[in-house]
C-alpha positions in Angstrom: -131.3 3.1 152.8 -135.2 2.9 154.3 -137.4 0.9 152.3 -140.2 2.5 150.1 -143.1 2.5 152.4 -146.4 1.2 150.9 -149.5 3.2 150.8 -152.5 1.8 153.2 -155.6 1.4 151.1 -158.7 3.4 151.1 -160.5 1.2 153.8 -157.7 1.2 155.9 -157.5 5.2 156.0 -160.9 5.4 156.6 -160.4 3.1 159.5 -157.9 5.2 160.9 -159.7 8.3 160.5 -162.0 7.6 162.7 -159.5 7.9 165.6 -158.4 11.6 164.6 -161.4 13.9 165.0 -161.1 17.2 162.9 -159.2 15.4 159.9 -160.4 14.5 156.8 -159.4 12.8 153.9 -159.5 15.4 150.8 -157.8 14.7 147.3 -155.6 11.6 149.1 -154.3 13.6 151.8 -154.8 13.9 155.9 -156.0 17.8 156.1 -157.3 19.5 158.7 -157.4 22.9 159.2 -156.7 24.8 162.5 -158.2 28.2 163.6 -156.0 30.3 165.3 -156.8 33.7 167.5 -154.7 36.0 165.2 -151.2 35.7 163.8 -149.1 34.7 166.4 -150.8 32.3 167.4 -150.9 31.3 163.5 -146.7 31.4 163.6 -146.8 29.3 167.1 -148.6 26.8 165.5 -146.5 26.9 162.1 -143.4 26.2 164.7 -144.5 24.1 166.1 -145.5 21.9 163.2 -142.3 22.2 161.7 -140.6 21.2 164.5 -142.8 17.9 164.7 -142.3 17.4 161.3 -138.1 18.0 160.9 -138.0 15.5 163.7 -140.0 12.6 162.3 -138.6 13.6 158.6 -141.8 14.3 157.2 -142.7 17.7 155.7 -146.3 18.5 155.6 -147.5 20.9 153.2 -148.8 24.3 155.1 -151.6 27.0 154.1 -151.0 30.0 156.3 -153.3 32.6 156.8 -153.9 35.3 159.3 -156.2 33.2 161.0 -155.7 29.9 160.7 -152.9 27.0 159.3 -154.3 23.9 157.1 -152.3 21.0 157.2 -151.6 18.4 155.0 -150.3 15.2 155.1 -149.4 12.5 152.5 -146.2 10.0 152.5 -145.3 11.2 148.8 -142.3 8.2 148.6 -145.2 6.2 148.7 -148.2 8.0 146.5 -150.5 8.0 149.6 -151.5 7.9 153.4 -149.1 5.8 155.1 -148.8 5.5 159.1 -146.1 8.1 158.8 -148.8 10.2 158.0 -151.2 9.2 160.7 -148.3 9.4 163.3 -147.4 12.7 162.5 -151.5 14.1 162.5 -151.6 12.4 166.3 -148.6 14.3 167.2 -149.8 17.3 166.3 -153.4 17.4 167.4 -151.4 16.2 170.9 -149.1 19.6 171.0 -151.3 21.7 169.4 -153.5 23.7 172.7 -157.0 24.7 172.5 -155.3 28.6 173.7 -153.6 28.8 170.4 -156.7 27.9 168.3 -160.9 28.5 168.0 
């Protein structure tokens, strides 16, 4: 069984935050919000978020519009930002192209 993992404090996040441009922290949770050029491109990048996440067993919440997916990202086993969280945010900016988004 994994150990609980322990929420990083609000300094620490901060920190961190500075090397993911585009996130924000809002109500205790990564977020940022990626605009797409239409719908498929919207389901490209929900796919491909899921698939990042189901493979580092961390589930993201989603919003999912016509034009654009908001992510975010808290460790909830741990009631807060964790580097699961901060792993998973670099992952995705890295697969997520500048074709399928503004």
């Amino acid at each position: 069984m994994r150990a609980k993992p322990e929420p990083m404090s609000a300094p620490e996040a901060a920190r961190r935050l500075a090397d993911l441009p585009g996130w924000a922290i809002v109500d205790g949770m990564l977020t940022r919000k990626y605009e797409t050029n239409g719908w498929p491109s919207t389901m490209l990048v929900v796919g491909a978020i899921a698939f990042l996440a189901e493979s580092a067993d961390h589930h993201p919440d989603l919003v999912v519009t016509w034009p654009s997916v908001t992510v975010k990202l808290s460790s909830h086993d741990a009631g807060g930002l964790t580097d699961r969280d901060f792993g998973l945010a670099r992952k995705i900016d890295e697969t997520i192209r500048t074709r399928l988004i503004k």
